[in-house]
BALOBA-1460 file (C-alpha; in Angstrom, 3 decimals):
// residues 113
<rec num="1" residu="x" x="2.688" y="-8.806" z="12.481"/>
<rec num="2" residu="x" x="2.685" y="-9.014" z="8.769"/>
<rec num="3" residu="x" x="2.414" y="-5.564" z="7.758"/>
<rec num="4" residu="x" x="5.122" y="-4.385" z="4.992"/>
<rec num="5" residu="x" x="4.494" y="-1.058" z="5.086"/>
<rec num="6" residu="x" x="5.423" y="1.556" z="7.202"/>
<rec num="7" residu="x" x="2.782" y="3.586" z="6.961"/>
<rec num="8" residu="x" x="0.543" y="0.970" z="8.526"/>
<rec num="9" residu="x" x="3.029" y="0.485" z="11.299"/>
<rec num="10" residu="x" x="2.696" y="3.692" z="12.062"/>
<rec num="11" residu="x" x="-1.395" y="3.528" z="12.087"/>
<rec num="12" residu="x" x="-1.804" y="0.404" z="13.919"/>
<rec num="13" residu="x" x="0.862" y="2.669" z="16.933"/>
<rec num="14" residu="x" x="-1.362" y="5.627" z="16.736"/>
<rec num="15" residu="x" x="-4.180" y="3.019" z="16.945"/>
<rec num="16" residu="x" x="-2.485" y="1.873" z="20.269"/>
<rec num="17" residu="x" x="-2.114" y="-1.886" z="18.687"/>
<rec num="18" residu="x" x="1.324" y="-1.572" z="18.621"/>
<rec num="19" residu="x" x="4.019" y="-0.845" z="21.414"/>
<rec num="20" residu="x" x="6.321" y="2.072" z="20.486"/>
<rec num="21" residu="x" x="9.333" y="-0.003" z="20.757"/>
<rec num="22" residu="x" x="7.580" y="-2.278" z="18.387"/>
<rec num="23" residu="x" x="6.571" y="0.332" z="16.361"/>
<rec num="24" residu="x" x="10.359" y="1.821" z="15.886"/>
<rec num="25" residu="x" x="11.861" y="-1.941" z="15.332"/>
<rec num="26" residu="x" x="9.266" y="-2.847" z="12.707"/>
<rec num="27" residu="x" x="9.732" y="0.538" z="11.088"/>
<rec num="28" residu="x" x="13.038" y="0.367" z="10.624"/>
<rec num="29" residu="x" x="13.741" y="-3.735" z="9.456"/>
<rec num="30" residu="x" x="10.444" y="-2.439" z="6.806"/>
<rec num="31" residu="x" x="13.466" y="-0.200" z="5.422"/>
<rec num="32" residu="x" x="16.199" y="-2.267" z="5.900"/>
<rec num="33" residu="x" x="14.117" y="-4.506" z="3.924"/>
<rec num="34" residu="x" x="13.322" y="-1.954" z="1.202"/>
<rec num="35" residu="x" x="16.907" y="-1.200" z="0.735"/>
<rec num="36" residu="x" x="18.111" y="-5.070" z="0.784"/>
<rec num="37" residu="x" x="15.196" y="-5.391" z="-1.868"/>
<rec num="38" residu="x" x="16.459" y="-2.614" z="-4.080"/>
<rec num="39" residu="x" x="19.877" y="-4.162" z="-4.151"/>
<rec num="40" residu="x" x="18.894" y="-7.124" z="-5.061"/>
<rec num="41" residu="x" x="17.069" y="-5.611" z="-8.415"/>
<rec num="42" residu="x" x="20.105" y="-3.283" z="-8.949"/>
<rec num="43" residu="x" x="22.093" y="-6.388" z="-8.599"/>
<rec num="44" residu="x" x="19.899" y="-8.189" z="-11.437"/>
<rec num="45" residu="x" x="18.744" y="-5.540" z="-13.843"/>
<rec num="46" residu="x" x="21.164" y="-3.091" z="-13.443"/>
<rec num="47" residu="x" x="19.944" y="-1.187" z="-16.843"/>
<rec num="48" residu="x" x="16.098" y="-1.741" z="-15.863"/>
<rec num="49" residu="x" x="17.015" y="-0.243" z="-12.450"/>
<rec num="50" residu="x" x="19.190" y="2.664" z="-14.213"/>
<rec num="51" residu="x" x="16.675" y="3.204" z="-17.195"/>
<rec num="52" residu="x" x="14.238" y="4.412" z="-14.336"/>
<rec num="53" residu="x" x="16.166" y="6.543" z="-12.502"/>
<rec num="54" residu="x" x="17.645" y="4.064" z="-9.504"/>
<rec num="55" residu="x" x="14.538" y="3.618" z="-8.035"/>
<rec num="56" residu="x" x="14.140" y="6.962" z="-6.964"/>
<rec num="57" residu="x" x="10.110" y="8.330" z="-7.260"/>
<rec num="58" residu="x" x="9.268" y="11.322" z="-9.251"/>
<rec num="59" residu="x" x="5.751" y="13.040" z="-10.327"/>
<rec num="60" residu="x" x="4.608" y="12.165" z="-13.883"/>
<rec num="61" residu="x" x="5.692" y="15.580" z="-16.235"/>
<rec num="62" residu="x" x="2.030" y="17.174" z="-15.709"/>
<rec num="63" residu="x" x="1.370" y="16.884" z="-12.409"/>
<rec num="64" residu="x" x="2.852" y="19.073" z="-9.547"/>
<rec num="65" residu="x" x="4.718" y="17.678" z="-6.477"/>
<rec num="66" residu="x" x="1.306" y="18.691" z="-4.308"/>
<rec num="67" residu="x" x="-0.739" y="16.602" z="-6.524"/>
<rec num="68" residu="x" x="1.584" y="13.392" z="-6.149"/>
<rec num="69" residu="x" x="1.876" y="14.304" z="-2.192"/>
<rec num="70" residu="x" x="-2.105" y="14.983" z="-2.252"/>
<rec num="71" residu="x" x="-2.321" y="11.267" z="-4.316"/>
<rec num="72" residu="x" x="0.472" y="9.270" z="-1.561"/>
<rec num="73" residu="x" x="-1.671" y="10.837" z="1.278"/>
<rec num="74" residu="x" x="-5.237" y="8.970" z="0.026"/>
<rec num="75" residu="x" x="-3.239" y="6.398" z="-1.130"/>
<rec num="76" residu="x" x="-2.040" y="5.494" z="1.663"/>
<rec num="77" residu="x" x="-5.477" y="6.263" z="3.812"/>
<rec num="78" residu="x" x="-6.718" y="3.947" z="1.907"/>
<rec num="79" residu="x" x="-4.320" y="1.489" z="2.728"/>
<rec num="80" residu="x" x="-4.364" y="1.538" z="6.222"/>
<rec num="81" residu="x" x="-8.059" y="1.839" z="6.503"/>
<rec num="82" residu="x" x="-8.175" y="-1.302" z="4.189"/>
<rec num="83" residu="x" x="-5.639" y="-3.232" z="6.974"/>
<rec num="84" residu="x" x="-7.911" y="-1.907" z="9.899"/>
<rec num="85" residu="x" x="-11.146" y="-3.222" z="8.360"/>
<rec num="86" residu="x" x="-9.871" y="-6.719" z="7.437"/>
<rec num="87" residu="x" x="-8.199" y="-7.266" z="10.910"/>
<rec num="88" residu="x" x="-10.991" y="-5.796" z="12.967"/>
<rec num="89" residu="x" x="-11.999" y="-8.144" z="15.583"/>
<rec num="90" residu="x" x="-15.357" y="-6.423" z="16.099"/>
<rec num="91" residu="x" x="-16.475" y="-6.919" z="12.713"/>
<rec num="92" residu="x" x="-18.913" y="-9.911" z="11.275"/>
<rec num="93" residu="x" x="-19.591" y="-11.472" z="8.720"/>
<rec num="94" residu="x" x="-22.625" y="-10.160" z="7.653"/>
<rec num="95" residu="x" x="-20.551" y="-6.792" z="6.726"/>
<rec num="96" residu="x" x="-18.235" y="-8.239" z="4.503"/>
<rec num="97" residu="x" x="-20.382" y="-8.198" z="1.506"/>
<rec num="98" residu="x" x="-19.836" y="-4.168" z="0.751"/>
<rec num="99" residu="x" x="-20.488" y="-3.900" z="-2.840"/>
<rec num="100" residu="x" x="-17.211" y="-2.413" z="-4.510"/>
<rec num="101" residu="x" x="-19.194" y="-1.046" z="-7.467"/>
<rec num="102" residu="x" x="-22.560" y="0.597" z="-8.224"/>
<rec num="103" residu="x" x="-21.785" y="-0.352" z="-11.734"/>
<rec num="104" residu="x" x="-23.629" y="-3.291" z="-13.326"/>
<rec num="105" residu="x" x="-21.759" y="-5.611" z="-14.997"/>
<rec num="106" residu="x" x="-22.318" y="-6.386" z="-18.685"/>
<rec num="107" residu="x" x="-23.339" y="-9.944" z="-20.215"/>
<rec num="108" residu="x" x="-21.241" y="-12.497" z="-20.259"/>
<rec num="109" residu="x" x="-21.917" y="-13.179" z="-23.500"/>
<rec num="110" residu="x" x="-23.442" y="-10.727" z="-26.115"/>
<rec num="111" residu="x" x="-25.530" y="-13.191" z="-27.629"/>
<rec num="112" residu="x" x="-28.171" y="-15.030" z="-26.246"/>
<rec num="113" residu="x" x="-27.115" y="-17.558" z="-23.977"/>
């Protein structure tokens, strides 16, 4: 039960992996966690943690508040589907070698070798 986040808590309780009592507990040490951890940087870089606004998250000046929910949302999809796929039990080894990229990659070396 190694998951950080509580987003993936959350998926692997819709996914009926996790009990809801489970679920709640994890869910709520994940934040206790993320506030101890928070501290703990205020408590060391206390102008590094004020310079950037005491940890709170804003949208980039440009982008709208739908467009940094729209990027958390497949952010986070693509989190939890990442967790899912690495701990499926069902899964073999002969799918684990999904090419990431389409993209070739250049030489090594520009001259020849």
């Amino acid at each position: 039960g190694g998951h950080i986040n509580p987003a993936v808590t959350f998926g692997l309780f819709l996914a009926r992996k996790l009990s809801l009592t489970r679920a709640v507990f994890y869910i709520i040490m994940q934040c206790l966690g993320a506030i101890c951890g928070a501290g703990v940087v205020k408590g060391f870089q206390q102008g590094l943690y004020m310079g950037n606004g005491g940890g709170a998250n804003v949208v980039a000046p440009g982008y709208t508040k739908g467009s940094g929910l729209g990027a958390e949302i497949i952010g986070t999809f693509v989190l939890v589907y990442t967790v899912f796929s690495a701990t499926d039990a069902k899964r073999n080894a002969r799918d684990s070698h999904v090419p990431v990229s389409t993209i070739p990659s250049p030489p090594l070396c520009s001259s020849p070798c």
